[in-house]
C-alpha positions in Angstrom: 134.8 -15.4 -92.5 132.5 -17.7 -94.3 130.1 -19.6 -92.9 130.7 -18.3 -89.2 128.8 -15.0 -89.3 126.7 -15.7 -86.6 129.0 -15.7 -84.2 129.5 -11.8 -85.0 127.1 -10.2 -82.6 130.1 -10.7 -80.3 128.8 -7.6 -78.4 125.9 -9.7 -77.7 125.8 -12.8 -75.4 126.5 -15.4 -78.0 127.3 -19.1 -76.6 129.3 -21.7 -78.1 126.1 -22.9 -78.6 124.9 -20.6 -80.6 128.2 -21.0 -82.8 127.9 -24.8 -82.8 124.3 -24.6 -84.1 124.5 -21.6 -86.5 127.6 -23.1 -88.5 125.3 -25.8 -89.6 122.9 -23.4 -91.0 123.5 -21.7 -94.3 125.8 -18.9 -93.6 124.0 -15.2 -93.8 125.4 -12.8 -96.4 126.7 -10.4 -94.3 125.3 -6.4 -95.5 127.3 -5.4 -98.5 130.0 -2.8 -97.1 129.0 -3.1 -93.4 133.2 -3.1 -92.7 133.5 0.4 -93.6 129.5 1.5 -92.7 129.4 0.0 -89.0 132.5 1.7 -88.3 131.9 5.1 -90.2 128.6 5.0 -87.9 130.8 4.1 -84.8 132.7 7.0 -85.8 130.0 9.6 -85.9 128.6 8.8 -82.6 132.1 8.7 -80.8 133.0 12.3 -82.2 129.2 13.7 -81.0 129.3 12.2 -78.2 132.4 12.9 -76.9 132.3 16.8 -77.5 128.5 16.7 -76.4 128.9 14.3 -72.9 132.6 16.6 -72.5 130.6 19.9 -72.6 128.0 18.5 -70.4 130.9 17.4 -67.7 133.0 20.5 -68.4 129.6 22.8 -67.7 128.6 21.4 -64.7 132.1 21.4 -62.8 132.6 25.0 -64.5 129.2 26.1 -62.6 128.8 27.5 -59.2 125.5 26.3 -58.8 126.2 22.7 -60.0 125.5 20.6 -56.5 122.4 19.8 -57.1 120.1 16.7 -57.6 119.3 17.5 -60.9 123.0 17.8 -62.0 123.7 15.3 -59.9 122.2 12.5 -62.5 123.1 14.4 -65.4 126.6 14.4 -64.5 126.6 10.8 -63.6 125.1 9.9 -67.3 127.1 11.8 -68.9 130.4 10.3 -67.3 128.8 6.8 -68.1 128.6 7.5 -71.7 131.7 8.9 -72.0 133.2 5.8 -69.9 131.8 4.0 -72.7 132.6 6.0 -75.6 136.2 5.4 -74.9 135.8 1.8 -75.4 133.9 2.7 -79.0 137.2 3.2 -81.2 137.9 -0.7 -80.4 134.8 -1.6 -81.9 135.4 0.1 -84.9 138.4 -1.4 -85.7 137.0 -5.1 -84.6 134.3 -4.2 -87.4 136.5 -2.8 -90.2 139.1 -5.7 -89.5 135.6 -8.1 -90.4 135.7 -9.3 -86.7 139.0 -9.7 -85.6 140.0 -8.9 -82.5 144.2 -7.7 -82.3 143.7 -5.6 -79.3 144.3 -8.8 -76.8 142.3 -10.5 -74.1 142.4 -8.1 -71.7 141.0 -5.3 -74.0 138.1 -7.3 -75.0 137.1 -7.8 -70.9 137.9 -4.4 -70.7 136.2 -3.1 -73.7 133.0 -5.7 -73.0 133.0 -5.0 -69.4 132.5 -0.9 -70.2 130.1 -1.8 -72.8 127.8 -3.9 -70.3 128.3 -0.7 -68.0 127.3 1.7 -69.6 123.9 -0.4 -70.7 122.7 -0.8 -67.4 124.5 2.9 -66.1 123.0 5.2 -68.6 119.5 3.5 -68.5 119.1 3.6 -64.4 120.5 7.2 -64.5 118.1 8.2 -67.0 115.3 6.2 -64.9 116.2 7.8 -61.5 115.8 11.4 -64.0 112.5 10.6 -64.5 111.4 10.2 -61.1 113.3 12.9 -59.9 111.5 14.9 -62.4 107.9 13.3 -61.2 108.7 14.3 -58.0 109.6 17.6 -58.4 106.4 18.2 -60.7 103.9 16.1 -59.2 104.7 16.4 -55.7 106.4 19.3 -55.3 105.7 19.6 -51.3 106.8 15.8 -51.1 110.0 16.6 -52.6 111.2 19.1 -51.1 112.0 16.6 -48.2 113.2 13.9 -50.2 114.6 15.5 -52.9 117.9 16.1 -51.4 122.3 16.3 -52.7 123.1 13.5 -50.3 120.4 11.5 -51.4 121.2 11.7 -54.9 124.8 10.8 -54.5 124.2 7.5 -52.2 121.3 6.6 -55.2 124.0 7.6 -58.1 126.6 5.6 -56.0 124.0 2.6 -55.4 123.7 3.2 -59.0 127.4 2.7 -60.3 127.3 -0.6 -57.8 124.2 -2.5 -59.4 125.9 -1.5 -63.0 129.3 -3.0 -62.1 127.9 -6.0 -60.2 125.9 -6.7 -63.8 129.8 -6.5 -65.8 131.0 -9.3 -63.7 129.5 -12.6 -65.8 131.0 -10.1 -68.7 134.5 -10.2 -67.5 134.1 -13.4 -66.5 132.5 -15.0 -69.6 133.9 -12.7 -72.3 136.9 -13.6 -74.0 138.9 -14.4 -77.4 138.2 -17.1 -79.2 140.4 -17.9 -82.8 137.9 -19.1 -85.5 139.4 -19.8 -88.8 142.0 -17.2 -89.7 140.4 -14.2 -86.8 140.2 -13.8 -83.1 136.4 -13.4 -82.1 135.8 -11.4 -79.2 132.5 -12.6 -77.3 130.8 -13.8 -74.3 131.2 -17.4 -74.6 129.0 -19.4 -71.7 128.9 -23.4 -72.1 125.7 -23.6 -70.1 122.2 -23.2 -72.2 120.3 -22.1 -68.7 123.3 -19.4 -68.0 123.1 -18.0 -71.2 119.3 -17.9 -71.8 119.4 -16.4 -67.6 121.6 -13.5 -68.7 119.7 -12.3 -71.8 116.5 -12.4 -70.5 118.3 -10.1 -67.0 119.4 -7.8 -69.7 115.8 -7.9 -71.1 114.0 -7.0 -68.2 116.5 -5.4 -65.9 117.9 -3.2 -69.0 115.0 -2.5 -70.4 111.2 -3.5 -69.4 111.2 -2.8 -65.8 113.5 1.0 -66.7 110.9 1.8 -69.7 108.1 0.9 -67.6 109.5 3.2 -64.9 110.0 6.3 -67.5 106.7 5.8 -69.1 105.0 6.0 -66.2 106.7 9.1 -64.9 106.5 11.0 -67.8 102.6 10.3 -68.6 101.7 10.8 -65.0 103.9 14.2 -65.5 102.0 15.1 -68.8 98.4 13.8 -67.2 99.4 16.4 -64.4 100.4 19.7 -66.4 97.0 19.1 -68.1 95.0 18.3 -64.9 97.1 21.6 -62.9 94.8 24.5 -61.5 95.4 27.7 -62.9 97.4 26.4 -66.1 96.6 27.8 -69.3 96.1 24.4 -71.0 96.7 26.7 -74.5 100.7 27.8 -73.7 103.0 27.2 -75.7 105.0 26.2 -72.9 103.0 23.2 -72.0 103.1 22.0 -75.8 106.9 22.1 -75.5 107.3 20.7 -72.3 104.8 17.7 -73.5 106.9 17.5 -76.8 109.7 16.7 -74.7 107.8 14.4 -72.3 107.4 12.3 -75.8 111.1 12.8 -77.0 112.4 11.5 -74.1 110.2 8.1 -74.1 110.4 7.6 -77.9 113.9 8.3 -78.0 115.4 5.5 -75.1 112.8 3.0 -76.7 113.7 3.6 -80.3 117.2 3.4 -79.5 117.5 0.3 -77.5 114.3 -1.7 -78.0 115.6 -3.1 -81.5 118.4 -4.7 -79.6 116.3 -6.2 -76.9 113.9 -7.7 -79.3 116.6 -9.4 -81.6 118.6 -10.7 -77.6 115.4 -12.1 -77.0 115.0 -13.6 -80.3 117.8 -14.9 -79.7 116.9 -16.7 -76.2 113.7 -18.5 -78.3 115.8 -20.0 -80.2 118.3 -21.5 -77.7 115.0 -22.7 -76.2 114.0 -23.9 -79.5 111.2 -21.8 -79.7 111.5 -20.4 -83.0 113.4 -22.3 -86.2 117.1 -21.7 -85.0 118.5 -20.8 -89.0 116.1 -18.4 -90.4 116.0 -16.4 -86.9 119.2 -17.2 -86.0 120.3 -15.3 -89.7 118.0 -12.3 -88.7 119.5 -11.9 -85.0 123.4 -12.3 -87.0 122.7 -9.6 -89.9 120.2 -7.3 -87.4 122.3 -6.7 -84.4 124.9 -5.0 -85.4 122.7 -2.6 -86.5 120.6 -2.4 -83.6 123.8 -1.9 -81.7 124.5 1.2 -83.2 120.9 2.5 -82.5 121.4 1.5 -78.9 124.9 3.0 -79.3 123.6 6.6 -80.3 121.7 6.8 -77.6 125.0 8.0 -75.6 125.4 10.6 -78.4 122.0 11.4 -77.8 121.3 12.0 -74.2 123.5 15.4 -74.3 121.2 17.2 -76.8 118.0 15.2 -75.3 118.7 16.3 -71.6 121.1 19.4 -72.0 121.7 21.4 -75.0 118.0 22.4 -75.7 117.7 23.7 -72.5 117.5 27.4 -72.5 119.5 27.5 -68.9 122.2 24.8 -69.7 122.6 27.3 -73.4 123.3 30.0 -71.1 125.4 28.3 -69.0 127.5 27.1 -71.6 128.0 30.7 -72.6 127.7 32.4 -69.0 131.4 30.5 -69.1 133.0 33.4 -71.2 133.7 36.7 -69.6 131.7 39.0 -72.4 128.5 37.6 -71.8 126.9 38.6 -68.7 124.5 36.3 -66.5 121.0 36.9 -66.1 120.4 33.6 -63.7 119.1 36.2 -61.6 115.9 37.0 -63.7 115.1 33.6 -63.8 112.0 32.2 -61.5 112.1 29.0 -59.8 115.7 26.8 -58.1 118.3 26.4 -60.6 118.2 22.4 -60.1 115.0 22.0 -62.2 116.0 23.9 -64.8 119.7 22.6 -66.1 118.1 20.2 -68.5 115.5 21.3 -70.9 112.5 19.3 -69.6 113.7 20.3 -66.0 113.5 23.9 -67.0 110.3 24.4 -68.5 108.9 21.9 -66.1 109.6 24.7 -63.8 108.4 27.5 -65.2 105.0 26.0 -65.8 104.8 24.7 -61.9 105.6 28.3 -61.3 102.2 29.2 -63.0 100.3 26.7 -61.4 100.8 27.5 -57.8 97.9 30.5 -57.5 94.7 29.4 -57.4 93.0 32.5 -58.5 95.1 32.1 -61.8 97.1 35.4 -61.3 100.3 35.1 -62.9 
């Protein structure tokens, strides 16, 4: 596919436009083996997150005690990444096949359509986590009124809505295009403004405005576990629990702020901004790769949310008849405890509620 490697980053919102202007450039050298790297990667994070996302889903309609608003969004998240993981086997063969699409039209809306879903799912599940998690910790008192199963479900279903209403300029715009000897599979929009409109909504909307949101939770959670009365500021508890605070911020930004920065790369130059070849090669050779780092975040989540918890552990093997429960020697409401930063979150509110510091 000489010459027309830009328009590649089909996954991404690229224009005929972009294709138009690009093919004039000198054409990028794609990375040496990416058609069998890109989808060995694909590969990987289909198979973890498949088994992990399952397990989570499998775990939480297993439990008794899984109504509640914390396995509320956890089960939502999970079911968006695996929604998406589905479509992830397509890719792979799009990639190996050096960017032809054989699956049809309909398969790349559909595939595209999940892909944009998922985005803008997984990141306002994992947002409305965070402040469900400053609530609880925060404002403990507060929550207790607002923090409620029917809540969470109109929120989770308000969710699903916003995510779906963003996949309809997807289905709309994406479609297969024949270039050369392969079918390209990508969003093509013939209007500059509509493009440069949609990245930057995917900017902000799938990404600033949900960071911002986590951030702030999370350090106003850590500024609070410090700050609490009675809270040995020297447990190893709090350490963990703060550990986690940073995992869960450095791991949505490392994984999907590489792709945002390259999309809006990408808008600079269809405003002439920047010099449209030598960023324009950057965006074409970068984003796959930033794809997949955006990708593993559905891999991720599992293990972030779930699987280092100590509860959701013995959940998972609470499920088997030989091992007996002990749920009953735990302190504090099962909901803030399924995850990992949920469950220790708990424990250390627990040991903050006497003011004379008897534990």
């Amino acid at each position: 596919m000489t010459g027309l490697h830009p328009i590649n980053v089909s996954l991404n919102n690229i224009s005929l436009e972009d294709y138009e202007l690009f093919s004039s450039c000198p054409a990028a050298s794609p990375v040496q083996h990416q058609n069998i790297l890109i989808p060995a990667i694909y590969s990987i994070i289909f198979i973890l997150g498949v088994i992990g996302n399952g397990l989570v889903v499998f775990v939480l309609c297993q439990s008794s005690s899984r109504k509640t608003v914390a396995n509320t969004y956890i089960l939502n998240l999970a079911l968006s990444d695996l929604l998406f993981l589905l479509s992830l086997p397509f890719w792979a063969v799009y990639y190996s096949f050096d960017y032809d699409w054989i699956f049809g039209r309909l398969m790349c809306k559909l595939c595209g359509g999940l892909l944009t879903l998922n985005l803008y799912a997984s990141i306002f599940f994992i947002t409305c986590m965070s402040m469900d998690r400053y609530m609880a910790i925060v404002h403990p008192l507060k929550s207790q009124r607002c923090r409620n199963l029917c809540r969470a479900r109109v929120v989770s279903l308000l969710v699903w809505l916003a995510a779906g209403l963003t996949t309809i300029p997807t289905m709309m715009f994406r479609d297969t295009l024949h270039i050369g000897n392969v079918t390209a599979c990508g969003i093509h929009i013939y209007s500059p403004s509509l493009f440069v409109g949609l990245a930057l909504m995917k900017n902000t909307v799938g990404f600033l405005v949900p960071f911002a949101i986590i951030t702030s939770c999370y350090c106003s959670i850590g500024r609070h576990l410090l700050t609490a009365p009675g809270l040995d500021k020297s447990t190893s508890n709090l350490d963990k629990v703060l550990k986690m605070v940073g995992a869960v911020v450095l791991a949505f930004f490392f994984c999907w702020f590489p792709f945002h920065m390259l999309t809006f790369l990408d808008v600079l130059v269809n405003l002439e901004v920047l010099d449209a070849c030598k960023v324009g090669q950057t965006v074409s050779l970068g984003i796959p790769f930033t794809i997949c780092l955006g990708f593993s975040n559905s891999a991720i989540n599992p293990f972030l949310y779930c699987f280092v918890g100590n509860h959701f552990r013995e959940q998972l093997g609470g499920l088997t008849p030989t091992r007996p429960s002990n749920s009953s020697q735990k302190r504090g409401s099962f909901s803030t405890r399924l995850s990992s930063f949920s469950r220790k979150l708990s424990d250390l509110k627990d040991l903050a509620v006497p003011e004379n510091g008897a534990v």
